[in-house]
N, C-alpha and C positions, 0 to 999 in steps of 0.2 A: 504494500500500500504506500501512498505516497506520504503518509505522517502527517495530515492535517485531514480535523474533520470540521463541520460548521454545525453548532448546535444555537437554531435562534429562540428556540422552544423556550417559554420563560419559566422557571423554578417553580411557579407557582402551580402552571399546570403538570411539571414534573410529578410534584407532592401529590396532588390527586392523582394521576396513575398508577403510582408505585403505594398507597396508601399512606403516607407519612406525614406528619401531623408539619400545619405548617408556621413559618417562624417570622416574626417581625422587620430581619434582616433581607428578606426576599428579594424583595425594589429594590435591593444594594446591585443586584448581581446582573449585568447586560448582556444582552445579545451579542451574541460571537460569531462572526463566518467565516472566520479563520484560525482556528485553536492549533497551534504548534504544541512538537515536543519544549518542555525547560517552563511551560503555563500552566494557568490552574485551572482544572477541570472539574465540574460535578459529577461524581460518581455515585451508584448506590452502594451500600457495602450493608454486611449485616450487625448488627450494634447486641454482642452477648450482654452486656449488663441489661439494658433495657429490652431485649428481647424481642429489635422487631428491626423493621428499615430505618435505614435513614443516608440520609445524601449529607455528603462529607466531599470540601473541596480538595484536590490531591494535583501533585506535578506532575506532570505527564512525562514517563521517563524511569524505570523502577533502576535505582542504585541498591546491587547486589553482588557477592560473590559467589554463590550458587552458578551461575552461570559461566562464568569467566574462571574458577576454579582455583582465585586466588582473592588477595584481599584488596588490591586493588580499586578503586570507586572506577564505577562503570556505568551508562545508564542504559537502559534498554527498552528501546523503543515498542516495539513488539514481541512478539514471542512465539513460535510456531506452534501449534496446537499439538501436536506432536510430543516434542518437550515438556510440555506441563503434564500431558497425561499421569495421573496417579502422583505426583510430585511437587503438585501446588503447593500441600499443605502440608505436606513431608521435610519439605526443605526450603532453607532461607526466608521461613517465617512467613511464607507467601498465603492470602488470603485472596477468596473469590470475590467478585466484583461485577457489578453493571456498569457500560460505560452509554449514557442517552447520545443519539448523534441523528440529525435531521438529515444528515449529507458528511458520504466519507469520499475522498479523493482516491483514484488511482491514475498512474499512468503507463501508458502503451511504450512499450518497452521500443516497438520497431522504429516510432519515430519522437519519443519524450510527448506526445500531445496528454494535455491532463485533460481528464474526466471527472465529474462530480454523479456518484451515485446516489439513489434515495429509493424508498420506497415507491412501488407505482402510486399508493394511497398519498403521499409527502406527506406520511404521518411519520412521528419521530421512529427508529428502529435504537434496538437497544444491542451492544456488543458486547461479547464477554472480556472478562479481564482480571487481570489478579493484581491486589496490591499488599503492600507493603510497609516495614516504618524501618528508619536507616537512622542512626545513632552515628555522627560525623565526631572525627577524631576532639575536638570541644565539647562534647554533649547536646548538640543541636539537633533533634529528631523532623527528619522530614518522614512525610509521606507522602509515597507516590505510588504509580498503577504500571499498568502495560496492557495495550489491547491483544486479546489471543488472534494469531490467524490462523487460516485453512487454506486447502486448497477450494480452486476458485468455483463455482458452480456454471453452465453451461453462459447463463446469460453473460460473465464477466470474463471465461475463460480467454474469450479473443483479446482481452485486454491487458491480462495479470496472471501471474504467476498462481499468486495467493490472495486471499480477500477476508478481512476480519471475521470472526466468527458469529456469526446472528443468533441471536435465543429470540425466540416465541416466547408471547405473554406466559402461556403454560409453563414454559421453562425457568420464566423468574424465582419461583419456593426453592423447588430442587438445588437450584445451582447456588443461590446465597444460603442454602443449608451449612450450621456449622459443624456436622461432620464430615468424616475423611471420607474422601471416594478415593474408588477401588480404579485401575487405568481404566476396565470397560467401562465402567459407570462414567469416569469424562470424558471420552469419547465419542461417548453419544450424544453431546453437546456439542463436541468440538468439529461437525461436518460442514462440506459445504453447504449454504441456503439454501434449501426447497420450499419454504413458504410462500409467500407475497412474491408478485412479480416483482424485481427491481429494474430502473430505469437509468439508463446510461446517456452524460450528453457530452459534450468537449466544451472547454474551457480557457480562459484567458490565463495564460502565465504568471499575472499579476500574484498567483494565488501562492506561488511559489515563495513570496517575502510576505512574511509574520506581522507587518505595521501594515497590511493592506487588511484592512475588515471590517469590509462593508457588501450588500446585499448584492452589487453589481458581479461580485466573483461567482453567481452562480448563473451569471445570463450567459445561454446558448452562445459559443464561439462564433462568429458571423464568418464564412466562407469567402477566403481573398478571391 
């Protein structure tokens, strides 16, 4: 994927979808149509003390040695679905996660042109993902995520390699569940999209720089 996705959905209708009780700070948080890795994202994650959802902002970018095999600070932008299987919650502290996204980016490998996908509905789609908390040599705890990928499903194959991994409303309990699954068990998560149609268009380059976000990066590329 190309590491940017656009989420304009507002917090508030988040909270009603995902059932989570909602919070005064809401109108703080604005529209984004260009979320890069190193920013902060709303996620859902599951909250053990209180026992239920809740959306917690995180850096996009998980700093771990799990992966990298040393201690190293590394950040890691995605994660192939593969990888995680059975080992999210095994190793390096890694916990599951929803990531809300209106429109994710990919690009066509044969000639760099970007694409912005969505649902056919351009109702929000929700990605899986795992996060984190990283204790930096000071004591300064961040938290950050990673969105899982797959391989890509027929509609995106001409386009991508790999394509995030989509969960179904169905699939929200299961996956923010706090026990351990077994590799099958996430696997079964981690396929390509057969649900909702999704819609593929091309896009202006602009989207490629992080200070460009605004609603124009999702208008149909115009043909020279």
């Amino acid at each position: 994927m190309a590491n940017r996705i656009c989420l304009a959905t507002g917090i508030a209708v988040l909270r009603t979808a995902f059932g989570i009780p909602g919070e005064k700070t809401d109108a703080r948080h604005p529209k984004h149509w260009n979320l890069a890795p190193g920013q902060s994202v709303p996620i859902i994650r599951y909250d053990h003390q209180r026992e239920r959802r809740r959306i917690e902002f995180m850096r996009w970018g998980l700093v771990s040695s799990w992966l990298n095999g040393t201690a190293v600070v590394r950040s890691h932008l995605d994660i192939r679905a593969r990888l995680s299987a059975g080992k999210a919650d095994a190793a390096g502290g890694f916990r599951r996660c929803l990531i809300p996204a209106d429109v994710f980016f990919e690009r066509r490998a044969s000639d760099n042109q970007l694409f912005a996908v969505a649902l056919a509905s351009r109702q929000f789609m929700t990605l899986a993902g795992l996060w984190s908390e990283w204790v930096s040599p000071s004591g300064v705890t961040l938290s950050c995520f990673a969105i899982l990928t797959t391989d890509p499903n027929p509609a995106l194959a001409p386009l991508c390699k790999r394509m995030p991994a989509i969960l179904s409303t169905e699939q929200w309990e299961p996956w923010l569940a706090p026990k351990l699954f077994s590799t099958e068990q996430t696997s079964r998560f981690l396929k390509p999209f057969a649900g909702e149609p999704l819609i593929a268009w091309p896009v202006d380059r602009r989207i490629r720089t992080a200070k460009n976000d605004d609603p124009r990066l999702l208008e149909v590329l115009a043909k020279s």
